[in-house]
C-alpha positions as CSV (number, residue, x, y, z in Angstrom):
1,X,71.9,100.5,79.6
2,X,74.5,100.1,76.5
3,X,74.4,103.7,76.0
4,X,75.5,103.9,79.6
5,X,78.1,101.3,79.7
6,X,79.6,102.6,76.0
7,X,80.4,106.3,77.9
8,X,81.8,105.1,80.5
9,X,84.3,102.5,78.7
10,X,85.5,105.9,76.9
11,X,86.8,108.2,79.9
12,X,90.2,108.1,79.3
13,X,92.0,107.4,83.0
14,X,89.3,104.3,83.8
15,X,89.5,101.1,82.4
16,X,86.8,99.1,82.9
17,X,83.4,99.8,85.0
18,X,81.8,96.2,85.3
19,X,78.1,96.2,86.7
20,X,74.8,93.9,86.1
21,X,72.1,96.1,86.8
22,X,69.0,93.8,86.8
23,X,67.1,97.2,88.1
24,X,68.4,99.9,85.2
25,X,65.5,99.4,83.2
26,X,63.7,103.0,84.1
27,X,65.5,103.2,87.1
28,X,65.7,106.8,88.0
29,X,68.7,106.8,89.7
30,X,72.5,106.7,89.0
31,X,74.5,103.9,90.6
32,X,76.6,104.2,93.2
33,X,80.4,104.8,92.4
34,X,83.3,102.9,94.1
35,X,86.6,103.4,93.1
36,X,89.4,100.8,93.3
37,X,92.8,102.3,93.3
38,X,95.6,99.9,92.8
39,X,98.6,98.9,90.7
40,X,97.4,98.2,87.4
41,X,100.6,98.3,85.9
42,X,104.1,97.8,86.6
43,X,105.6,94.3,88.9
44,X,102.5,94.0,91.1
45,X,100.2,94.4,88.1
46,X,98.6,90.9,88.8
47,X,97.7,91.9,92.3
48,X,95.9,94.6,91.1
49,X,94.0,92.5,87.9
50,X,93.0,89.5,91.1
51,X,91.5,92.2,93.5
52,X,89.3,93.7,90.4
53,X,88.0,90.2,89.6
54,X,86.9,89.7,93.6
55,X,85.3,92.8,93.5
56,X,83.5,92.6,90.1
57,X,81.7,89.6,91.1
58,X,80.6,91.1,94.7
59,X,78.9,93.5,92.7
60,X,77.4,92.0,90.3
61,X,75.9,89.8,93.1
62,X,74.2,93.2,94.9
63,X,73.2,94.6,91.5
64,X,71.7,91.4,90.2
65,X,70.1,91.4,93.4
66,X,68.2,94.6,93.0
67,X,70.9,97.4,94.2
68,X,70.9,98.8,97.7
69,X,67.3,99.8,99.2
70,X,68.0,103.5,100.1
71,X,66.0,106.6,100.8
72,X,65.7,107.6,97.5
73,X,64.8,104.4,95.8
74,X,66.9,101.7,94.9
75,X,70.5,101.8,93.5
76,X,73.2,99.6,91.7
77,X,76.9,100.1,92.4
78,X,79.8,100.7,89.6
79,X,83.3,99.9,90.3
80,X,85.8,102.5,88.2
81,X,90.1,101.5,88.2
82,X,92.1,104.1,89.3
83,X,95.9,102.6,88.7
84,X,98.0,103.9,91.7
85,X,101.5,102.0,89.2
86,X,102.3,101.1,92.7
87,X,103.4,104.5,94.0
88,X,102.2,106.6,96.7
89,X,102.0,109.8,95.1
90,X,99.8,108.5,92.2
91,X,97.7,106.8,95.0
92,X,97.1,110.1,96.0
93,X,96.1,111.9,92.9
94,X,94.3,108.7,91.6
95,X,92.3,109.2,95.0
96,X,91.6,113.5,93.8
97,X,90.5,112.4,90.6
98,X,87.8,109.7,92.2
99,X,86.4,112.2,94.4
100,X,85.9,114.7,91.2
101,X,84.3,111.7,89.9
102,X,81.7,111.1,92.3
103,X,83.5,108.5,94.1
104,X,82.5,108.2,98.0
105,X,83.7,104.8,98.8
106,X,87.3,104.3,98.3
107,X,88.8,100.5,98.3
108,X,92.5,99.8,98.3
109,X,94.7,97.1,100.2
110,X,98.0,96.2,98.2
111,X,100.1,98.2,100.4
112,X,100.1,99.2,103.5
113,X,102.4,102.6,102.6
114,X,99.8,103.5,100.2
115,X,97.1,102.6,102.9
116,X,98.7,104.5,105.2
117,X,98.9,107.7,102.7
118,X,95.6,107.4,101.6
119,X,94.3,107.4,105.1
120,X,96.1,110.6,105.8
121,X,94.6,112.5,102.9
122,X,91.0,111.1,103.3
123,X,91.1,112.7,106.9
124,X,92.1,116.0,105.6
125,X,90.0,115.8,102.6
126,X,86.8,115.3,105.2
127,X,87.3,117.8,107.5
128,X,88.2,120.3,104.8
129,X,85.0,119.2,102.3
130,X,82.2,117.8,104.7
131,X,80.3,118.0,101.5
132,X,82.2,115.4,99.7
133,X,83.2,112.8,102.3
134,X,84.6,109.5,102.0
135,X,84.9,106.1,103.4
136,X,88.1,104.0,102.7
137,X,87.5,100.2,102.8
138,X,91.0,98.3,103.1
139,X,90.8,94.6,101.8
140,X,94.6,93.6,101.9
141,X,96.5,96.2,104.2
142,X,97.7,94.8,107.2
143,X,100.8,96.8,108.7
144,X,98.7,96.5,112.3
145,X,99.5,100.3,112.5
146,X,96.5,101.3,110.8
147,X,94.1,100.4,113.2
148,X,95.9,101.2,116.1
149,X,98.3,104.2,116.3
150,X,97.1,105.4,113.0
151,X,93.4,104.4,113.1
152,X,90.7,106.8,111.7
153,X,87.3,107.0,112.4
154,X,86.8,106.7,108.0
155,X,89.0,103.7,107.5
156,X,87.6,99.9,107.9
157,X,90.1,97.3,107.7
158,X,88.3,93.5,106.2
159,X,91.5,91.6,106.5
160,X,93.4,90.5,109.3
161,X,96.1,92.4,110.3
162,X,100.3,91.1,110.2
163,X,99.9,90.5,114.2
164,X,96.8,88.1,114.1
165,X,98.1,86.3,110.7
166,X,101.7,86.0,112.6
167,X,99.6,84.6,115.7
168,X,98.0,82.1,113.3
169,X,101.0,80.8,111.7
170,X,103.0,80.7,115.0
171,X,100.2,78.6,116.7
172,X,101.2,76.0,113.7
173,X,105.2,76.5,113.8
174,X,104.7,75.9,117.6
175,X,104.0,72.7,117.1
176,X,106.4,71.8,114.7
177,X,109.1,70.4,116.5
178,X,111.3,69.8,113.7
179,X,112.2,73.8,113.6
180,X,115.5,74.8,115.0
181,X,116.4,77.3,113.0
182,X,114.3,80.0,111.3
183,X,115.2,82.6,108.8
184,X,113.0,86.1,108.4
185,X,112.9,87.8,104.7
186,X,110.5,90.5,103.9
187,X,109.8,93.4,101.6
188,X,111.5,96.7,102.6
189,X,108.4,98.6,103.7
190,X,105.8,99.3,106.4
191,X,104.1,96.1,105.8
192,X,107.8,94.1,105.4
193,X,109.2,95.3,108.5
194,X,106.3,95.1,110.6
195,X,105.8,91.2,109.8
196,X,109.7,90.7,110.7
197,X,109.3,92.8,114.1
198,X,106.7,90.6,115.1
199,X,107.8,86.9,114.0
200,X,110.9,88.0,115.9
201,X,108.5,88.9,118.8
202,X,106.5,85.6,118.6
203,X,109.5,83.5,118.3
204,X,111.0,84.8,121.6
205,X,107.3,84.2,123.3
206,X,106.3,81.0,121.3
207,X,109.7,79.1,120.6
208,X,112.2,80.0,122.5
209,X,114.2,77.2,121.3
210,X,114.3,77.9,118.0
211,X,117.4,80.1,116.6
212,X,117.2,83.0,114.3
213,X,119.9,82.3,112.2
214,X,119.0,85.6,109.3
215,X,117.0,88.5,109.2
216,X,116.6,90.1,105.9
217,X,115.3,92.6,104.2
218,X,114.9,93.5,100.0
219,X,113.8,96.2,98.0
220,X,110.3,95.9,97.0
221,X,109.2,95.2,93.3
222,X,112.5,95.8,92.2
223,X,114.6,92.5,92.6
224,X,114.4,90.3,90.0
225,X,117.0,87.9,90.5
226,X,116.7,86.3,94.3
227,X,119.4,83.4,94.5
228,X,121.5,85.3,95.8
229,X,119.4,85.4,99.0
230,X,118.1,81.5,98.9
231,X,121.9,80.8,98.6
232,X,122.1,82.5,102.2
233,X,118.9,80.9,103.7
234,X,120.3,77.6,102.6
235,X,123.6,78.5,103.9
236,X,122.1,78.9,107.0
237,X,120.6,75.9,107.7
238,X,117.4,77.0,108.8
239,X,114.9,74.5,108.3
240,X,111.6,77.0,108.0
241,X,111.6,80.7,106.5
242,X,109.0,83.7,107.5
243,X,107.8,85.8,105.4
244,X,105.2,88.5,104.5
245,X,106.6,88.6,100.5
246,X,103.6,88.9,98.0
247,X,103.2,89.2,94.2
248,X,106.0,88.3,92.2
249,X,108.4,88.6,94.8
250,X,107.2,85.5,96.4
251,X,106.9,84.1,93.5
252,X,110.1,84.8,92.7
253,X,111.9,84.2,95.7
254,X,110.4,80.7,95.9
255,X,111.7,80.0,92.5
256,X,115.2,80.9,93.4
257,X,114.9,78.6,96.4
258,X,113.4,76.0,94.5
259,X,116.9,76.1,92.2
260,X,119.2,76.3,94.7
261,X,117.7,72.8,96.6
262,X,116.3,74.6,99.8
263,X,114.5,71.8,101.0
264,X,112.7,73.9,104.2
265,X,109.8,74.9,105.1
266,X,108.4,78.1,104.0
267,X,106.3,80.1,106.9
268,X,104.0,82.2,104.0
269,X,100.9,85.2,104.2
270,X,100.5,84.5,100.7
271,X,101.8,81.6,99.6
272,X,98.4,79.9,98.5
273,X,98.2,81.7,95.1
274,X,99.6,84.2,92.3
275,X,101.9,81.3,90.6
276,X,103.6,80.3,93.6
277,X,102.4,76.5,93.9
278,X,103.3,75.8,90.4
279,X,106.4,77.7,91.0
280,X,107.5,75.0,94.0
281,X,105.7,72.2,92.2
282,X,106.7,69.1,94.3
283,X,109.1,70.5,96.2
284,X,106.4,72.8,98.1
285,X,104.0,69.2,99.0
286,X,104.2,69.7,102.8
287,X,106.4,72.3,103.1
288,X,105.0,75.7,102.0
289,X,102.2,77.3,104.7
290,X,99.8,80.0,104.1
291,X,97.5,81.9,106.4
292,X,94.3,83.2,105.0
293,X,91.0,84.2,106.5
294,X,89.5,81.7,103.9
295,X,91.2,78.9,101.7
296,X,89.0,76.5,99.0
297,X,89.4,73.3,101.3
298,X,87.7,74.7,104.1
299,X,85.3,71.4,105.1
300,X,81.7,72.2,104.4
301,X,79.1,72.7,101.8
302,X,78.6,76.5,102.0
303,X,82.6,77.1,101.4
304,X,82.8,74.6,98.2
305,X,79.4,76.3,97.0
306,X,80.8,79.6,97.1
307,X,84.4,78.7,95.5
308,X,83.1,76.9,93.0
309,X,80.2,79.8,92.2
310,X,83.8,81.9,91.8
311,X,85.2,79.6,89.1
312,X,81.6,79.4,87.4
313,X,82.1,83.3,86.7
314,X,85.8,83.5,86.3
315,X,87.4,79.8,84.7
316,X,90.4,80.6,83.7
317,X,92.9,78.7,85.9
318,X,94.9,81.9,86.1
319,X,91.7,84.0,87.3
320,X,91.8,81.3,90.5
321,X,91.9,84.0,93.3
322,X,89.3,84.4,95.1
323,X,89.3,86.3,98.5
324,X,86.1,85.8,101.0
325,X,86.7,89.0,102.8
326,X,86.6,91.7,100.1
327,X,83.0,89.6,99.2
328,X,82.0,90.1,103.4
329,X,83.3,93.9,102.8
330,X,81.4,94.4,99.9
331,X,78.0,92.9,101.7
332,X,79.1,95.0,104.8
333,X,79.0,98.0,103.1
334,X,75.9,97.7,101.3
335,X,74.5,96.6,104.3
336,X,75.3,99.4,106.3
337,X,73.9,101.7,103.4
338,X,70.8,100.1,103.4
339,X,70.8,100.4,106.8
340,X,71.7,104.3,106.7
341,X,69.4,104.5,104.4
342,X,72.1,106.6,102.3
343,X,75.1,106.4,100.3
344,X,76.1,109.6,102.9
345,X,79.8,108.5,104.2
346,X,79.2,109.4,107.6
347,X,75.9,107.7,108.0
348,X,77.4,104.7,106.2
349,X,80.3,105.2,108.5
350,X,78.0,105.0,111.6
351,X,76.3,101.8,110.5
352,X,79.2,100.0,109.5
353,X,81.4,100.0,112.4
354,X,78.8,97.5,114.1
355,X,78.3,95.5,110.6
356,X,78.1,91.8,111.2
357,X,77.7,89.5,108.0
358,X,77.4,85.5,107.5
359,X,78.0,84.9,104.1
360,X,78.5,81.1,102.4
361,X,79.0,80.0,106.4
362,X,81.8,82.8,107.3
363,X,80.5,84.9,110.0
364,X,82.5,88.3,110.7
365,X,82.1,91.1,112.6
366,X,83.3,95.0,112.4
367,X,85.1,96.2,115.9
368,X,84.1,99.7,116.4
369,X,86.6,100.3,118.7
370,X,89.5,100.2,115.8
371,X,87.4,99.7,112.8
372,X,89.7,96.2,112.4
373,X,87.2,93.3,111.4
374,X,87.2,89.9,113.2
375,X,86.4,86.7,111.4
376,X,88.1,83.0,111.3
377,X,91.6,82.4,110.1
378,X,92.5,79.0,108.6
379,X,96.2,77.7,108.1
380,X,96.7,75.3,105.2
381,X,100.0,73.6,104.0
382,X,100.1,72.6,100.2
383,X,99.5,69.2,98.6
384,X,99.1,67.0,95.9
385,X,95.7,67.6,94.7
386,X,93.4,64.6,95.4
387,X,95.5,64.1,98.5
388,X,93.2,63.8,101.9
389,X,91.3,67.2,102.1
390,X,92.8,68.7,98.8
391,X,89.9,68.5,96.5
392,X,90.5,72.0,95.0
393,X,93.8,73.1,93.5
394,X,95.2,76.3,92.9
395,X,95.5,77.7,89.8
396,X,95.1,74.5,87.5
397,X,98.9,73.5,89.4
398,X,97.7,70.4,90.7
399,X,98.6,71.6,94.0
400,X,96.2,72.7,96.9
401,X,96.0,73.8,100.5
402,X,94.6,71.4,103.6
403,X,93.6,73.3,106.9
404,X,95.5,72.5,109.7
405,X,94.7,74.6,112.0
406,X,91.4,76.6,112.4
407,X,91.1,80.0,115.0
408,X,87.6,81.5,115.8
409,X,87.2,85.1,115.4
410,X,87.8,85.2,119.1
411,X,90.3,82.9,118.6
412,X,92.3,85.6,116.1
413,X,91.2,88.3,117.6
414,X,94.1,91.2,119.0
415,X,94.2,93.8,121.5
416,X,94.2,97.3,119.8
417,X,95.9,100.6,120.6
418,X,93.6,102.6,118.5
419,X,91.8,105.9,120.4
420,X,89.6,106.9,117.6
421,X,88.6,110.3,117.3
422,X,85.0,111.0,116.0
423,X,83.6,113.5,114.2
């Protein structure tokens, strides 16, 4: 087992294979390989380090566990790092040199660009190398294009796309009466543009009455100084911003706004974590909302078990990111292998689009229509921790999320334009 672990924390490109396998003593068979491919390096480095974490401890779960019952006896899985440096084109060869590897599970989500890419070449790679097919499992993706126009019958989406976290956060910004005036910023990208199409959409449908008074767009990862953009939302006097922004620049464009006394509300997908609480401090009690298909103040037992399980294995208050969907993909999958009987990416493929998983109380379900899974979506605002319904913070900040407003997975759920084409 050492000997094992020692060669693989010596291949050169991958940094770090993390597995528990409870079962390698005589165990006959090698693991199966899933390869993570995302920034590693570079402004959105962070991103990359939280997802690993998530998907380390999923694993280790299904490996201490035993593996996944297949055909051929039971198996454990291995994660291997592939860093993409947050460009396209080494997406793409990170996603060549997996498949040499072994790799026939493919997980990705910070970017829907890269998403979209890798899609692209997986199809071509399957019907050119039936031999060596692969699934791509998407955890963070959400440019709604890639289960509808662009769907493929060996992509799964696990998180909620832009136009059912939009939906969300509109059913709460409906409500609040105190909006007149709402300003749209976003990342110049696929993902970026597609969240400012739809708020602008929503708006029309959902407040009327409300005036756009800026619509902006940045480059992505590459601005590092954003007052000059919080002086123009506070010079516009819109009392709530939109935006899709993740990594640093949220965090960053929070900060500026924080400095230059912007004292609305902010409209967030991702506002819950990655340093931007402690960034706002007090000035984000109340006014900074996040949609999320899971925060740590959901009420129950079965939620505070399972986030407090998380910071059992990672407590560090910087590690504090934990994501319930990429733990329901990881059961999905192995479900659907056990299922298939076989690691095989078609007959995992088969099994999977009709994957339905409870998991610490969430219950989700895999649309086969689209391949887009459905599962609740909570909207929290930040408080004081300690406040009512803020027993966990975020990050050691001292700052949390209470849920205001819960949807159903019927509740969140979207048409889809998808016409998938099987093999």
């Amino acid at each position: 087992m050492f000997f094992f672990f020692s060669q693989v924390l010596k291949k050169a490109r991958l940094a770090l294979c993390l597995v528990v396998f409870s079962w390698a003593a005589g165990a006959a068979q090698p693991p199966i390989k899933l390869a993570m491919i995302e920034s590693l390096s570079g402004p959105f480095a962070n991103t990359g380090e939280a997802v690993h974490r998530n998907l380390v401890w999923a694993l280790e779960r299904v490996n201490h566990r035993g593996g996944v019952a297949l055909a051929d006896g039971a198996r454990g899985l291995v994660l291997e790092r592939y860093d993409s440096k947050g460009q396209n084109e080494e997406a793409l060869l990170a996603l060549r040199m997996a498949i040499d590897d072994g790799a026939r599970f493919i997980l990705q989500g910070n970017s829907s660009s890269t998403a979209a890419a890798l899609i692209e070449a997986i199809q071509k790679h399957n019907e050119r190398d039936p031999a060596r097919r692969v699934l791509f499992l998407n955890y963070a993706a959400v440019d709604p294009i890639l289960t509808n126009e662009r769907c493929s019958f060996w992509h799964f989406r696990f998180d909620a796309h832009a136009d059912m976290r939009m939906a969300a956060l509109m059913a709460v910004l409906k409500a609040d009466r105190d909006v007149k005036k709402v300003y749209l910023i976003g990342q110049d990208y696929s993902f970026g543009q597609a969240v400012l199409r739809e708020a602008k959409r929503q708006l029309q449908t959902q407040r009327p009455d409300a005036q756009l008074v800026g619509e902006e767009l940045h480059p992505m990862g590459r601005v590092k100084d954003f007052l000059p953009y919080a002086t123009k939302i506070k010079a516009s006097g819109a009392q709530a911003v939109i935006t899709g922004n993740w990594g640093n620049d949220l965090t960053l464009l929070v900060k500026a706004a924080r400095e230059v006394g912007y004292e609305g509300k902010f409209y967030t997908f991702y506002g819950n974590a990655l340093g931007t609480p402690a960034a706002l401090g007090d000035a984000g009690v109340g006014r900074v909302v996040a949609v999320a298909d899971w925060l740590p103040n959901v009420p129950g037992a079965a939620s505070e078990n399972f986030y407090k399980a998380f910071r059992q294995r990672f407590p560090k208050p910087s590690d504090d990111y934990v994501h319930m969907r990429m733990q329901l993909m990881v059961e999905a999958l192995v479900q659907a292998m056990a299922q298939a009987r076989s690691a095989d990416a078609l007959a995992v493929a088969q099994q999977l689009e009709n994957a339905r998983i409870e998991h610490f109380g969430q219950v989700a379900q895999m649309r086969a229509s689209d391949h887009q899974f459905q599962q609740p979506l909570v909207v929290g605002v930040m408080e004081r921790q300690g406040s009512p319904g803020v027993k966990f913070d975020v990050e050691g900040s001292g700052y949390g999320f209470r849920v205001v407003k819960a949807l159903t997975p019927a509740q969140a759920e979207q048409p889809t334009r998808c016409n998938m084409q099987r093999p």
